[in-house]
C-alpha positions in Angstrom: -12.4 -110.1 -16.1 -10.6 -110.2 -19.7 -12.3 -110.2 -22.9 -10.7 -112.2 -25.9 -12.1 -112.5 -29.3 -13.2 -115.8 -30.1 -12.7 -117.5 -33.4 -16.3 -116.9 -34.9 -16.1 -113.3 -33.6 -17.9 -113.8 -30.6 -16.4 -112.5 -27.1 -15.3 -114.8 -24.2 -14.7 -113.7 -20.9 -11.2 -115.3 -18.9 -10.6 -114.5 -15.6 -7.2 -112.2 -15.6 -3.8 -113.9 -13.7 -2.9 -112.6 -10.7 0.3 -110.8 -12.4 -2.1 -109.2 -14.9 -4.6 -108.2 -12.0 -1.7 -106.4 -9.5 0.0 -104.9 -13.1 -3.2 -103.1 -13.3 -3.5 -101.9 -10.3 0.1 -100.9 -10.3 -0.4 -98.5 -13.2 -4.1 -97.0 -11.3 -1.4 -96.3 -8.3 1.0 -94.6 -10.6 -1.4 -92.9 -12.3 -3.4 -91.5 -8.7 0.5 -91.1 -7.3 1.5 -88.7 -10.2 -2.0 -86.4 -10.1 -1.4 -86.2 -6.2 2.0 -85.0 -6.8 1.0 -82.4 -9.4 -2.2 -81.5 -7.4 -0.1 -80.5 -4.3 3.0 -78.5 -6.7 0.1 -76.4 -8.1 -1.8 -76.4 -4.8 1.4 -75.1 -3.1 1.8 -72.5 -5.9 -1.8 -71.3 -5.6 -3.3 -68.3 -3.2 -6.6 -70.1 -2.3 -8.0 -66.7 -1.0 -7.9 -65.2 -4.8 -9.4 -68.4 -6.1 -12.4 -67.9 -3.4 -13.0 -64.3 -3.7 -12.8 -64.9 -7.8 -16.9 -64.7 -8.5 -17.4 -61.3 -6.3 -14.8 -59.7 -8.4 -15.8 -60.6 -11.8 -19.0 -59.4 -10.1 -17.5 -56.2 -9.7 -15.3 -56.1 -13.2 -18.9 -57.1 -14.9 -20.8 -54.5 -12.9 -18.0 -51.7 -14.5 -17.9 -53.3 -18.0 -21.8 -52.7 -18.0 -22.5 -50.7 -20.3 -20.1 -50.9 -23.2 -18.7 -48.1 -24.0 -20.6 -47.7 -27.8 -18.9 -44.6 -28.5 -15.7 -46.1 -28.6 -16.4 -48.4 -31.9 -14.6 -45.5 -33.9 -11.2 -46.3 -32.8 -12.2 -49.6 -33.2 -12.4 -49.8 -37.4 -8.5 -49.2 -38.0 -7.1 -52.2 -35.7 -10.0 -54.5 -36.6 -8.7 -54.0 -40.2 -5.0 -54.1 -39.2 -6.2 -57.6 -37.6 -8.0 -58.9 -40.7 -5.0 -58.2 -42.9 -2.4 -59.5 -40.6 -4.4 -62.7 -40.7 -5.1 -62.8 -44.1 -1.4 -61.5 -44.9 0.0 -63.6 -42.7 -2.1 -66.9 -44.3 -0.8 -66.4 -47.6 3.2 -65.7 -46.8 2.6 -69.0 -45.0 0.8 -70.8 -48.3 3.9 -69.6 -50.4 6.5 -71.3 -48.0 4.4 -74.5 -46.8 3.4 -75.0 -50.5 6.9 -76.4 -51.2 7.7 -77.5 -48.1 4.9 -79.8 -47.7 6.3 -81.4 -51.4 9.7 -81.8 -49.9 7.8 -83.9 -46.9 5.7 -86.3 -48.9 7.8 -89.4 -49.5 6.1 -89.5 -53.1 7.6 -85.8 -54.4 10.5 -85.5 -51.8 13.9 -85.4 -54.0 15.8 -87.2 -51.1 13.9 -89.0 -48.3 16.9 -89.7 -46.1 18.3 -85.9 -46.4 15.7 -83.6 -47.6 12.6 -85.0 -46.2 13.9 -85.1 -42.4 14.7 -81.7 -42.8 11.3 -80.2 -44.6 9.8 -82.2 -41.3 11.9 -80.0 -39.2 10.9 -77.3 -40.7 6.9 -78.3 -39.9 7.7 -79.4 -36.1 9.3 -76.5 -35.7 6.6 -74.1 -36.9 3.7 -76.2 -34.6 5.8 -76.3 -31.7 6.1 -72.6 -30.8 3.1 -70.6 -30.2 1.8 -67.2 -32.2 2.2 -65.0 -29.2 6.2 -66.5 -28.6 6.6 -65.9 -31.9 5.0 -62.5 -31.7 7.5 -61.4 -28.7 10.4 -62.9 -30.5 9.9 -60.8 -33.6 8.7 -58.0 -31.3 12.0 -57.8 -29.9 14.0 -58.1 -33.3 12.3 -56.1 -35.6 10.0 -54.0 -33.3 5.9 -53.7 -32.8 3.7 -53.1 -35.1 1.4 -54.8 -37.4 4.7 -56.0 -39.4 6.1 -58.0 -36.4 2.7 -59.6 -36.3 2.4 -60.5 -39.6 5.2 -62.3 -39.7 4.0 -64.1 -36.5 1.0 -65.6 -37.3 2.7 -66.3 -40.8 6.2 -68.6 -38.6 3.0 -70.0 -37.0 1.2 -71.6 -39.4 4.2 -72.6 -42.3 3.9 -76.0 -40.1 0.1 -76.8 -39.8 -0.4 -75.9 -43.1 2.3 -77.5 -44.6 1.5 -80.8 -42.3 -2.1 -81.1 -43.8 -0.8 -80.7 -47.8 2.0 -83.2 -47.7 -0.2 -85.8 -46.1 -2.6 -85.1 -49.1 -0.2 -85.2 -51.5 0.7 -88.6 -49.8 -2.9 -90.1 -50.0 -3.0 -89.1 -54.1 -4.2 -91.5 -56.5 -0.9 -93.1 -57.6 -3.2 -94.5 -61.1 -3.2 -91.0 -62.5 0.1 -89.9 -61.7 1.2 -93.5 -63.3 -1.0 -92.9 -66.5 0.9 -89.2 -66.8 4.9 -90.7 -66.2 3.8 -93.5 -69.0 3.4 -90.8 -71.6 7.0 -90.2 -70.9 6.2 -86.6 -69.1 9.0 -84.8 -67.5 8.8 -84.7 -63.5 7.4 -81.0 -63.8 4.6 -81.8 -65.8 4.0 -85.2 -63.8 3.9 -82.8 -60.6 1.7 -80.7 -62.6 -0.9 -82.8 -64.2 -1.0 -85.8 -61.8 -0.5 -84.4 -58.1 -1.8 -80.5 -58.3 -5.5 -81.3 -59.5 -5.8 -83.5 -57.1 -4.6 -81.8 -54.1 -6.4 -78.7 -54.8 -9.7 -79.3 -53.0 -7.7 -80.2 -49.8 -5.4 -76.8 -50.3 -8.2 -74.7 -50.6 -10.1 -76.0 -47.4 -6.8 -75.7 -45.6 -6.3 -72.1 -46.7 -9.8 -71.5 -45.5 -9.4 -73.3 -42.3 -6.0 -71.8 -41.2 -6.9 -68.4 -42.4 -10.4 -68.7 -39.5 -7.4 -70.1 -37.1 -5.5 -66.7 -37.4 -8.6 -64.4 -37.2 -8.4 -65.7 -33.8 -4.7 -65.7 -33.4 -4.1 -62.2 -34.4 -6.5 -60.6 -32.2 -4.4 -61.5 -28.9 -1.4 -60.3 -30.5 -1.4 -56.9 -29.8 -1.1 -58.0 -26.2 2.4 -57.9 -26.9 3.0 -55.2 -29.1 2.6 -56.8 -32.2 -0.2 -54.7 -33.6 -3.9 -54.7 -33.8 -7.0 -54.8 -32.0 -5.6 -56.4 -29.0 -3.0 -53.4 -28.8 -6.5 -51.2 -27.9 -7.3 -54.4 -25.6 -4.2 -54.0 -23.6 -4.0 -50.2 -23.5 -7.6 -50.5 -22.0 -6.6 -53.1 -19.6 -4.1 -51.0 -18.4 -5.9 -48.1 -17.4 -9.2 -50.3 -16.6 -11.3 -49.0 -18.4 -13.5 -51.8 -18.3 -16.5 -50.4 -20.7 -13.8 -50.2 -23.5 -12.7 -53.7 -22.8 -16.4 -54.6 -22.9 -17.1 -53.0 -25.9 -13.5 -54.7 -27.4 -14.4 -58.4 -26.5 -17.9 -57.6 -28.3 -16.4 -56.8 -31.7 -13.7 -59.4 -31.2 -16.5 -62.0 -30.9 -18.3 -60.8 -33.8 -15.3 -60.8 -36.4 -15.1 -64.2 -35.3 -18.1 -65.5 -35.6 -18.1 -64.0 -39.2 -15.3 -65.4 -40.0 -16.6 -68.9 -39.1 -19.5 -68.1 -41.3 -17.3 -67.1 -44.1 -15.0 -70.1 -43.9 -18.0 -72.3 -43.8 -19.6 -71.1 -46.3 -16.5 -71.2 -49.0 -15.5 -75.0 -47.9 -19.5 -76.2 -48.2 -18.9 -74.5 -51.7 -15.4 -76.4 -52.5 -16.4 -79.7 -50.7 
């Protein structure tokens, strides 16, 4: 059965065609078709045997991870820093170029919206659509590891999400304001200035704060690739399998990011 909307806003119920009813259940078919085709490729890819015998041997990696290894924390300090500072270096070289970025993508500040906006939009696509860790190797490769290479990772990384957010909120401004401001005969600097910046504050600072949690989290996987960091311990450790110092590893990780939630949360409560 179909559902219209009547004129009163009441809800009537019309039997469907027959070309309606067998277009429906063409698109269930294509749509139980395609999962049966993608279950069998990964099905055909998969050793089954591994997949069965997975719970005894995280039995096993559990049973050799218990304890933690406590008096490895003191390594720990260094690349727990290095991973708070290439988040929180890495946020702000990605405020300084999203910040004029995002203006270039908002139809309302853009200079040119047929040559400069589509390419400030790019520029954002670009950024989102390539992961922190492929960013990580890339730079990895070019400039070499180290906390530098991640830096500038997590920094490539998030030029586009942040710079998605502002422009949208420099978009949904209060045109009244910015119309009071031009009337005075002020200068597109000062219009920019006094009529868009005061408003879009509150949304830049919780996107600072936001991002800046999203990288806590970012940065501690990329030493898995070399680019610095606590997850450089966490792949030294893997290697060798020493599985009380990955315990002890995952335990700090977790509890820098639960701070940093409790930070963030705290700071946007206090902006919102």
């Amino acid at each position: 059965m179909a559902v219209r909307k009547a004129s009163d806003g009441g809800h009537i119920w019309a039997r469907r065609t027959r070309g309606s009813q067998l277009g429906i259940w063409f698109l269930w078919f294509c749509g139980v078709a395609i999962f049966i085709v993608c279950w069998k490729q990964i099905s055909d890819v998969t050793t089954w045997y591994f997949v069965y015998d997975a719970p005894r041997i995280a039995d096993d990696i559990l049973s050799r991870a218990m304890p933690p290894d406590w008096f490895y924390i003191n390594d720990l300090w260094k690349p727990l820093w290095d991973t708070l500072n290439i988040a929180t270096m890495g946020t702000f070289l990605a405020l300084l170029m999203a910040v004029p970025v995002a203006f270039l993508a908002a139809r309302n500040t853009t200079p040119s919206v047929r040559l400069i906006r589509p390419i400030a939009l790019l520029i954002i696509v670009s950024s989102r659509s390539i992961n922190s860790l492929i960013w990580a190797l890339l730079l990895v490769a070019i400039i070499g590891p180290g906390v530098f290479a991640g830096l500038i990772a997590i920094a490539l990384r998030s030029i586009g999400f942040c710079a998605k957010l502002l422009y949208e909120a420099i978009e949904e401004i209060d045109t009244r304001q910015v119309e009071a401001i031009t009337a005075t005969g002020a200068s597109r600097w000062q219009i920019m200035a006094y009529g868009i910046v005061p408003q879009i504050l509150p949304a830049f600072a919780g996107i600072t704060v936001f991002r800046w949690d999203i990288n806590i989290r970012e940065s501690t996987v990329l030493g898995l690739v070399g680019a610095g960091g606590i997850g450089l311990h966490m792949r030294s450790s893997l290697d060798v399998l020493a599985w009380p110092k990955v315990a002890l590893i995952l335990a700090v990780i977790l509890v820098a990011v639960i701070v940093s939630e409790w930070v963030s949360a705290k700071v946007r409560a206090a902006i919102i």
